[in-house]
Backbone as a chain_set.jsonl record, in Angstrom:
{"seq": "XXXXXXXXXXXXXXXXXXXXXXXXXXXXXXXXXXXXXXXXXXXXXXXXXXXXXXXXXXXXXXXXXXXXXXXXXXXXXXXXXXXXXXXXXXXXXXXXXXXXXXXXXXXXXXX", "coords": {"N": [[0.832, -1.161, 0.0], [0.582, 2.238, -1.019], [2.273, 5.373, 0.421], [0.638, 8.061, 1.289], [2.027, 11.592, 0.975], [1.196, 13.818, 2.728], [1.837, 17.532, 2.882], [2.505, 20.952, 4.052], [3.098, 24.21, 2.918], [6.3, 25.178, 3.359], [6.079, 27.985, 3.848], [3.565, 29.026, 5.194], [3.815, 28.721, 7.8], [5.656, 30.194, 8.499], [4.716, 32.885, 7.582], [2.916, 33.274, 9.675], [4.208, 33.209, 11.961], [5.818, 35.993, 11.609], [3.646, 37.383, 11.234], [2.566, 36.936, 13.914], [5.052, 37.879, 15.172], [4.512, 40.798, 14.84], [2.176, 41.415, 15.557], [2.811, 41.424, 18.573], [5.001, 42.906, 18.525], [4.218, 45.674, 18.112], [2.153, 45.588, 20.374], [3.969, 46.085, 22.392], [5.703, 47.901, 21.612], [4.535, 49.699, 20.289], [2.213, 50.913, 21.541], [-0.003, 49.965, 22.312], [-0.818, 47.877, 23.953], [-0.474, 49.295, 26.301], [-2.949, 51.075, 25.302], [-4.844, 49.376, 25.478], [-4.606, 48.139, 28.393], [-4.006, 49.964, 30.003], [-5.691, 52.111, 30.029], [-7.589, 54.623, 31.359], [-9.35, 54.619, 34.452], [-7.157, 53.698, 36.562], [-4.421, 55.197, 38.056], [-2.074, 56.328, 35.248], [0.768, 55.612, 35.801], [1.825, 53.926, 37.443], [0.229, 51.438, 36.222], [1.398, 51.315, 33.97], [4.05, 51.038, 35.012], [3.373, 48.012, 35.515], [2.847, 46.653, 33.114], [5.106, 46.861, 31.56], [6.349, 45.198, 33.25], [5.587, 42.929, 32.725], [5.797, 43.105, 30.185], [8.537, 42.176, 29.807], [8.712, 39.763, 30.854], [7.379, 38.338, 28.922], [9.078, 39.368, 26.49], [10.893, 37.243, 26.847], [9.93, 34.89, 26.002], [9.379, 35.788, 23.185], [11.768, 36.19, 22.54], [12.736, 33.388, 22.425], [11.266, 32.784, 20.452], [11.865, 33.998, 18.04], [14.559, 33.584, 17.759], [13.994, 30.464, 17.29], [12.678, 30.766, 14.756], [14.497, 32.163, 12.842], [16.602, 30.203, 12.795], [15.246, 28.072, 12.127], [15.507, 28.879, 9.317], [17.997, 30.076, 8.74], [19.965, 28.026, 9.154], [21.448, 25.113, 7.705], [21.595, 22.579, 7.784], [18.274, 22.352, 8.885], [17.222, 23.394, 6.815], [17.543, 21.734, 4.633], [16.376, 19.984, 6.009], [12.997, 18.952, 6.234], [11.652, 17.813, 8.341], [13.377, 18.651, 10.601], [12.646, 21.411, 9.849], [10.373, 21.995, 10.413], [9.928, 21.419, 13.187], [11.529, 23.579, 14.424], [10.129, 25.848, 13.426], [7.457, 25.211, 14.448], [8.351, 25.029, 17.491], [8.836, 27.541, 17.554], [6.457, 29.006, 16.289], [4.554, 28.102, 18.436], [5.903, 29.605, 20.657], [6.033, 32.096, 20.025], [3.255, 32.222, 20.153], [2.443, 32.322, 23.691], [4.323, 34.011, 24.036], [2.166, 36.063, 22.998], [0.218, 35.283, 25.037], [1.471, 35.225, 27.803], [1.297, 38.158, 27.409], [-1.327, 39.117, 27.399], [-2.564, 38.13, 29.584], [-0.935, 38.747, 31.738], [-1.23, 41.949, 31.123], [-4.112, 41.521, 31.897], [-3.79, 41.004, 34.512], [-2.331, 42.945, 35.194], [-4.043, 45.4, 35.198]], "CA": [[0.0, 0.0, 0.0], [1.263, 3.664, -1.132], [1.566, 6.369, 1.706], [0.426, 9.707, 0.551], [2.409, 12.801, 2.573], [0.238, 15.751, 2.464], [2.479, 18.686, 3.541], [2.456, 22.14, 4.151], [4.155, 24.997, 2.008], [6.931, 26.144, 4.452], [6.061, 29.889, 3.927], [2.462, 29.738, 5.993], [4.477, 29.064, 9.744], [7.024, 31.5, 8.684], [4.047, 33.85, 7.873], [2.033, 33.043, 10.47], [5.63, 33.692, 13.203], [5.943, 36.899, 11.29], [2.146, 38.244, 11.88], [2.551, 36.815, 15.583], [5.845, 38.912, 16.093], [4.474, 41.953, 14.894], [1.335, 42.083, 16.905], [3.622, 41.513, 19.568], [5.84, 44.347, 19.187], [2.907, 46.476, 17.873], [1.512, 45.547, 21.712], [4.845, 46.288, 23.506], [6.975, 49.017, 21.275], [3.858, 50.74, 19.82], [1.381, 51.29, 22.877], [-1.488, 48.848, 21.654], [-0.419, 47.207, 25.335], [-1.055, 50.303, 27.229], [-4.079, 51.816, 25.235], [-5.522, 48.578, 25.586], [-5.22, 47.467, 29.854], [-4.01, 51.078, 31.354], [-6.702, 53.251, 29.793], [-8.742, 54.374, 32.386], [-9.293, 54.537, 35.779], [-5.857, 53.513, 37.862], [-3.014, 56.384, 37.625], [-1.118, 55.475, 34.546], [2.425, 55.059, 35.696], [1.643, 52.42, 38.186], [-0.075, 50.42, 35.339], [2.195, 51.169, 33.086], [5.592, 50.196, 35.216], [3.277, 46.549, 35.589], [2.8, 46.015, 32.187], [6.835, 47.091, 31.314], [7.016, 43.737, 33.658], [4.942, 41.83, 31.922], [6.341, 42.933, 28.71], [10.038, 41.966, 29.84], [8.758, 38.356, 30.574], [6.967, 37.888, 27.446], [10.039, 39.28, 25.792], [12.007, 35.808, 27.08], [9.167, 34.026, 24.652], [9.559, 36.555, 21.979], [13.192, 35.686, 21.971], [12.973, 32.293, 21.877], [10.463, 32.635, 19.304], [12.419, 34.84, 17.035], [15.921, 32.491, 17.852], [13.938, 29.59, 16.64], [12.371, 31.341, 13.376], [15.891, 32.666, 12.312], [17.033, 28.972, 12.752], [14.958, 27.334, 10.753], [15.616, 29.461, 7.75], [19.408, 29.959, 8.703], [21.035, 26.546, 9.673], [21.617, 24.546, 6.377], [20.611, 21.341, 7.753], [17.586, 22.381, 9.104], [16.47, 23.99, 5.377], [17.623, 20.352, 3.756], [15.237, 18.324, 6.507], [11.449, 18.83, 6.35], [10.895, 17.811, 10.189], [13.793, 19.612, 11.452], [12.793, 23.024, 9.722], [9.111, 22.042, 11.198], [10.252, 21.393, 14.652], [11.989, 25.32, 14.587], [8.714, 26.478, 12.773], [6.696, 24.691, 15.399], [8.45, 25.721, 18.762], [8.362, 29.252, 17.097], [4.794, 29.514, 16.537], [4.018, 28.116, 20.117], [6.8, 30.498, 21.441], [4.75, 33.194, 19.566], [1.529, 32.088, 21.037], [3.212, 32.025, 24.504], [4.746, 35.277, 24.147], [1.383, 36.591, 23.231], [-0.598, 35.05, 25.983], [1.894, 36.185, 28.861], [0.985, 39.709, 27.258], [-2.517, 39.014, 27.396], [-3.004, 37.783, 30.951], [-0.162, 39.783, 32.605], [-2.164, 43.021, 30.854], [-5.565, 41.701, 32.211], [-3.433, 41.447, 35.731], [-1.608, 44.282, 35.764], [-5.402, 46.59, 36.064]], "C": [[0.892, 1.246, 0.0], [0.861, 4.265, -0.059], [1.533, 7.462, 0.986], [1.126, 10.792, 1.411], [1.683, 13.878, 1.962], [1.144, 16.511, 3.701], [2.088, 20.132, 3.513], [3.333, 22.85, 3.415], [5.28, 25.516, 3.513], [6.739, 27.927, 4.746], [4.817, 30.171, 4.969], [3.156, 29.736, 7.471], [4.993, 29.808, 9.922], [6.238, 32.932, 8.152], [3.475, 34.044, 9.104], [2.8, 33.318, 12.263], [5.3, 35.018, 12.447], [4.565, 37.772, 11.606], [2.244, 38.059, 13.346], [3.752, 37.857, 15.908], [5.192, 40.559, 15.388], [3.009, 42.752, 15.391], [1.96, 41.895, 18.061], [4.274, 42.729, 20.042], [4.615, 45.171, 18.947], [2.4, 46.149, 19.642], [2.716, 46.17, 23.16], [5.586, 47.766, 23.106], [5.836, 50.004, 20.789], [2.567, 51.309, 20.755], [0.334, 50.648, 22.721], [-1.477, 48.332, 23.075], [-1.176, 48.481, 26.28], [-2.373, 51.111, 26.837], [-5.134, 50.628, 25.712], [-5.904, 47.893, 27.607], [-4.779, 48.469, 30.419], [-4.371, 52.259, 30.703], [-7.606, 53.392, 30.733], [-8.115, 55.174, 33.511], [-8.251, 55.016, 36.661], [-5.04, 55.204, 36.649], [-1.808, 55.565, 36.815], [0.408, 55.193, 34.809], [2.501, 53.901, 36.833], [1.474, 51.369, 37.151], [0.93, 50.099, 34.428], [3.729, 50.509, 33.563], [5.246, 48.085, 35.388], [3.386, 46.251, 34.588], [4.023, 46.073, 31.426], [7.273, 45.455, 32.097], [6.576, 42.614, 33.207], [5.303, 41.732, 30.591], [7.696, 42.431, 28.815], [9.755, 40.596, 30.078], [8.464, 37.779, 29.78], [7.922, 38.476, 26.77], [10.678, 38.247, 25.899], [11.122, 34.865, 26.027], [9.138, 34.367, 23.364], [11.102, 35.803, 21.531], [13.673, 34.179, 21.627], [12.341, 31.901, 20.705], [11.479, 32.975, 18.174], [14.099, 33.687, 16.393], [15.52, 31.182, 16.499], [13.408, 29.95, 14.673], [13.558, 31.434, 12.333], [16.806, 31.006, 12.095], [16.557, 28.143, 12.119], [15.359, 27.762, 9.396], [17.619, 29.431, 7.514], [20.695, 28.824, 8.716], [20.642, 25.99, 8.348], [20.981, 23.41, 6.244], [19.129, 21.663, 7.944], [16.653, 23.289, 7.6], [16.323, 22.754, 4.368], [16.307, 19.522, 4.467], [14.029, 18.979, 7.081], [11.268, 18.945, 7.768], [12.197, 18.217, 10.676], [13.335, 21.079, 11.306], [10.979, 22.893, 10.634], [8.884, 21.957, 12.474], [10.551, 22.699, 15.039], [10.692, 25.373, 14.736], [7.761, 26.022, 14.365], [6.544, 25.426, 16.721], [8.447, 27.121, 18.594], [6.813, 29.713, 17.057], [3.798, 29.558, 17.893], [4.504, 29.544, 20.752], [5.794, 31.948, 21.172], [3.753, 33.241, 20.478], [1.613, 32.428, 22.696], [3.329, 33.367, 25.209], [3.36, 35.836, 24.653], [0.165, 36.175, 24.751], [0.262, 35.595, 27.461], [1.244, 37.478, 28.842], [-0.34, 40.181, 27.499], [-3.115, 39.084, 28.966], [-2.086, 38.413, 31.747], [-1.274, 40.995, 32.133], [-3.31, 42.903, 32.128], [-4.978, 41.844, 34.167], [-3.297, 42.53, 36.459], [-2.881, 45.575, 36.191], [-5.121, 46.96, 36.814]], "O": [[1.804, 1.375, 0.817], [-0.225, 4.118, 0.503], [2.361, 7.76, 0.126], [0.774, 10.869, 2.588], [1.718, 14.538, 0.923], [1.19, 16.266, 4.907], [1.153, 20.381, 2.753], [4.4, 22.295, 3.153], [4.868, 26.14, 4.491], [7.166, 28.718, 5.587], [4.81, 31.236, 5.586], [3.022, 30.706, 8.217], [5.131, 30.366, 11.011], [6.857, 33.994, 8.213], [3.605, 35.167, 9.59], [2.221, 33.523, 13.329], [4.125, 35.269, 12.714], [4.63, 38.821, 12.245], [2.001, 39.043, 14.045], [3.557, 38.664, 16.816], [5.872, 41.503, 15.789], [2.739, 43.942, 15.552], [1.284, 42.515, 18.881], [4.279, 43.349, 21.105], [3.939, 45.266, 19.971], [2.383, 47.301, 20.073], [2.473, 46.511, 24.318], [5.964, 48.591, 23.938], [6.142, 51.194, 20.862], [2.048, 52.349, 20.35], [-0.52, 51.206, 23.41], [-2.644, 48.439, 23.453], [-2.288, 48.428, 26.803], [-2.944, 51.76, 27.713], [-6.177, 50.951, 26.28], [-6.957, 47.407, 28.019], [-4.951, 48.347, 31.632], [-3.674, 53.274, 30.701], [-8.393, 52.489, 31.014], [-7.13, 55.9, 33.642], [-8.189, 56.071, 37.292], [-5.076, 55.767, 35.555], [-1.008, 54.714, 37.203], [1.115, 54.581, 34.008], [3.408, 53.07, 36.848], [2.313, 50.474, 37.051], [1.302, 48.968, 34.116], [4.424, 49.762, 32.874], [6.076, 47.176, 35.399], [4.171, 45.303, 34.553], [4.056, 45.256, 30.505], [8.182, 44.72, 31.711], [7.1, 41.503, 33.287], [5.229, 40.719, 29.895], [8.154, 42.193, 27.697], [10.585, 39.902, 29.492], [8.992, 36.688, 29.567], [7.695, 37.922, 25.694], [11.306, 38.058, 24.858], [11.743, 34.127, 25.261], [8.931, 33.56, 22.457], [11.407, 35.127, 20.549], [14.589, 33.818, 20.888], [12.679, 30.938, 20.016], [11.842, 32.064, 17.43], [14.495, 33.285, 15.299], [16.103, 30.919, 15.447], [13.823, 29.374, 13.667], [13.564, 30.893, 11.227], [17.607, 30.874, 11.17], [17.263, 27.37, 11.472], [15.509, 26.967, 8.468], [18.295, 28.987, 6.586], [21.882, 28.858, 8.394], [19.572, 26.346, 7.856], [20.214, 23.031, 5.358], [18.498, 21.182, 7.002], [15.484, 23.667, 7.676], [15.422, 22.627, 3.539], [15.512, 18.762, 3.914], [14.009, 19.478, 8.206], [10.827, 19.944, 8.338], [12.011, 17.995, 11.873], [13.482, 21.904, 12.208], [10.597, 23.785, 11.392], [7.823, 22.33, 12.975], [9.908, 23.124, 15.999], [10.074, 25.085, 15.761], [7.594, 26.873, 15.238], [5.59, 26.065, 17.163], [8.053, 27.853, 19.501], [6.232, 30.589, 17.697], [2.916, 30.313, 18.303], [3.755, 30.4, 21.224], [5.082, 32.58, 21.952], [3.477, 34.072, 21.343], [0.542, 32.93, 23.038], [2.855, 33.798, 26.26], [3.072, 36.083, 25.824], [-0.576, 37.023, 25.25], [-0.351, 36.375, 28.19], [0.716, 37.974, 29.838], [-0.593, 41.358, 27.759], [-3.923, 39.905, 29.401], [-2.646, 38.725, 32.798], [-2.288, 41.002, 32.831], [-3.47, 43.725, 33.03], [-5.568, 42.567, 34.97], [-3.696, 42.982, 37.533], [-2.788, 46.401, 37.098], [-5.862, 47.714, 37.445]]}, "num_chains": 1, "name": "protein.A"}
């Protein structure tokens, strides 16, 4: 019996990292972060020095995100072998997801 491989184009994970890091920074370097959980209410430089701490731990997921992205495309082997460049791709897109959810739930904390 033939096996069929149905694959993926490598370009949608390495779009799909690339839209995740730039609502990321867009949430940390462009104020999308602060218009979004210290509008309001509390006195903004309290809110704002929490969510500077919440953005410096979701930067440690950003960076591993970004590490692994750059590594799939950069390392030679990992461009020759299918399930190594999908393993990068992979822990990158989590790392992404990751990132963004620290940013998400630290935010909704920091109120």
């Amino acid at each position: 019996m033939a096996r069929v491989r149905i694959g993926i184009s490598p370009i949608i994970p390495t779009i799909a990292s690339f839209l995740l890091a730039a609502l990321w920074a867009l949430s940390v370097f462009a104020g999308w972060g602060l218009e979004a959980f210290c509008a309001g209410g509390e006195s903004s430089p309290a809110c704002s020095q929490r969510l500077a701490t919440v953005s410096t731990v979701s930067g440690l997921f950003a960076a591993v995100a970004a590490c692994c992205t750059a590594a799939a495309w950069l390392i030679p082997s990992s461009r020759r072998d299918p399930r190594t460049f999908s393993r990068f791709m992979g822990v990158a897109v989590v790392a992404w997801i990751a990132a963004e959810g620290v940013l998400f739930f630290g935010g909704m904390l920091a109120r």
